[in-house]
Each structure stands twice: as structure tokens, then as C-alpha cells.
N, C-alpha and C positions, 0 to 999 in steps of 0.2 A: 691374735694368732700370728705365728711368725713362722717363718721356712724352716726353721731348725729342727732338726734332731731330738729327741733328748738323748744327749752322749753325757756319760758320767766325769762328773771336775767341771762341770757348767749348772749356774744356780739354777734351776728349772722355774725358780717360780715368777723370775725375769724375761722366759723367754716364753713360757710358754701359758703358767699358771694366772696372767694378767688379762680382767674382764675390761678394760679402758679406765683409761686415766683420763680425767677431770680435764678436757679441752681437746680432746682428742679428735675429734670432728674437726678442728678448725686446724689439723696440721696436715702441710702439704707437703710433698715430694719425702715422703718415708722409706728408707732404704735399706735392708739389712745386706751387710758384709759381710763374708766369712775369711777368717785369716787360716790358710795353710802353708806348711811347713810339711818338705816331701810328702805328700799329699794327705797330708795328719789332721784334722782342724785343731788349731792352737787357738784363734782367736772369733771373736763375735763383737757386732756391732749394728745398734740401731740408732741411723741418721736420718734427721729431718731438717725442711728448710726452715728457719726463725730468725726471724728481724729481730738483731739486737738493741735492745733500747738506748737511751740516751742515760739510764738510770747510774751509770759506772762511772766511775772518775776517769778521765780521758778520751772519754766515747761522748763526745757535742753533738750525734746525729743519729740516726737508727740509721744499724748496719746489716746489710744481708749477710746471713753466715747461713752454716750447714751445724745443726748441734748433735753433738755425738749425745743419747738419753742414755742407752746401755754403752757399756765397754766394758767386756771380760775378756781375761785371759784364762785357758782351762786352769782347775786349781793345779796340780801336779805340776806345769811348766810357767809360772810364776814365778818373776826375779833371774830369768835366765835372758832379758833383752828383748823377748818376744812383745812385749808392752810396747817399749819404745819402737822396734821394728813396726809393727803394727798400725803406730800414729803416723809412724815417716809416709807406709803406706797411704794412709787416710788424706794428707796431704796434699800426697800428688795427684792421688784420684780424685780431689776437689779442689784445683791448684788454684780455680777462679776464685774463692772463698776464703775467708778466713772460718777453722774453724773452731769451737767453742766446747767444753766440758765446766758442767754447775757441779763442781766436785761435792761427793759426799766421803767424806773420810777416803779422797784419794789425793790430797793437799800435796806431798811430798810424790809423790809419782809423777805430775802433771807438772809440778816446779821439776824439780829433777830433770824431766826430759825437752828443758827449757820454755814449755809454757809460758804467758806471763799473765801475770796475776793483776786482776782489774776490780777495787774495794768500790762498793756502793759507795754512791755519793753520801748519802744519808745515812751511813755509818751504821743500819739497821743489821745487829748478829744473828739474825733469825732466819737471812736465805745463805742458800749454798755458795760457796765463792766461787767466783767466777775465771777460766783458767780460758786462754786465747793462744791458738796456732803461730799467732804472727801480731806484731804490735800493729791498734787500729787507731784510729782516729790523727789531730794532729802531731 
């Protein structure tokens, strides 16, 4: 269950229609954020604390980060900057962190608003790629 609304141009079944996901007990400090725009909501987001593995090419150590699980933007204001506004936000609200998106077909989004992109070591195509606020490791 999550704070939200159901307000229409946000996927419902994201925010609200989910019984738990597979590890869910074992995640800590969960946080939803909502993003407004003159007091509009344009944005949504659920963040948790998760230790990034050592599993990435560049990353030698497990790193505490903050991982964004959802990130939408309403459908109707989509491609108008509210995306990238959004993460600037996310950012500075977690300035102590790096933070992290397992993109699923948002590959070009998360590059675009300079993300940077960290390939499994073991070159396995089967998880989501992995997109970082700020480059970590050495």
C-alpha cells in the first residue's frame, strides 16, 4: 500500500494494485515522493535503502545507495523535462548517496539525463541495466 492517490495518467497497478514483491520484508528505509509542479502532482517515486553489490564492472565494493524501484511521470506531461527535473530533485534530497535505477525499458531516459551506465561483470542479458546518479567506485 502506498500514500498515493489514484489520480488518472499514473499506472495504478504500481502504486497501488501490488500485494509484495519477493524480498520485501528485508527492505529498509522505503520512501515515497511525490513531485509537484504548481501544486499539480506530476511526479511519483518509491525509494529504498540497498547496498549495491560488487556484481558491476567498476563497483570493487558494495555501496550504500538509495534505489529509486518506481519512477513515473503522469502519462499526459511526459517529455516535457518533468523526468529530468524530478531526478535533479531526487538527488539533492539524497545528496549523501548515490542513487541507482534497474532500468526497465527506460535505457534512454536515464542515459539522456546523464546517468551512467554500470554492465554486469558476468556479462549475464537477463537483469535490468543498471543506471547510477553519480559515477562510484574507483
Amino acid at each position: 500500500m502506498t500514500p498515493f492517490q489514484v489520480v488518472e495518467g499514473f499506472d495504478d497497478r504500481w502504486w497501488h494494485d501490488r500485494a509484495g514483491r519477493v524480498g520485501d520484508d528485508t527492505l529498509g528505509g522505503k520512501e515515497y515522493i511525490q513531485f509537484l509542479a504548481d501544486s499539480v502532482e506530476v511526479g511519483r517515486a518509491e525509494v529504498t535503502d540497498w547496498p549495491l553489490s560488487d556484481s558491476y564492472i567498476g563497483v570493487d565494493s558494495t555501496v550504500p545507495t538509495k534505489e529509486i524501484w518506481f519512477f513515473e511521470i503522469r502519462h499526459d506531461l511526459r517529455r516535457q523535462h518533468y523526468g529530468a527535473e524530478f531526478a535533479r530533485h531526487l538527488i539533492s534530497h539524497y545528496a549523501g548517496y548515490p542513487l541507482i535505477a534497474f532500468s526497465e525499458g527506460a535505457d534512454e531516459f536515464w542515459a539522456g539525463i546523464g546517468w551512467h551506465y554500470y554492465p554486469r561483470k558476468d556479462g549475464d542479458p537477463h537483469y535490468r541495466k543498471l543506471f547510477v546518479s553519480r559515477k562510484i567506485g574507483p
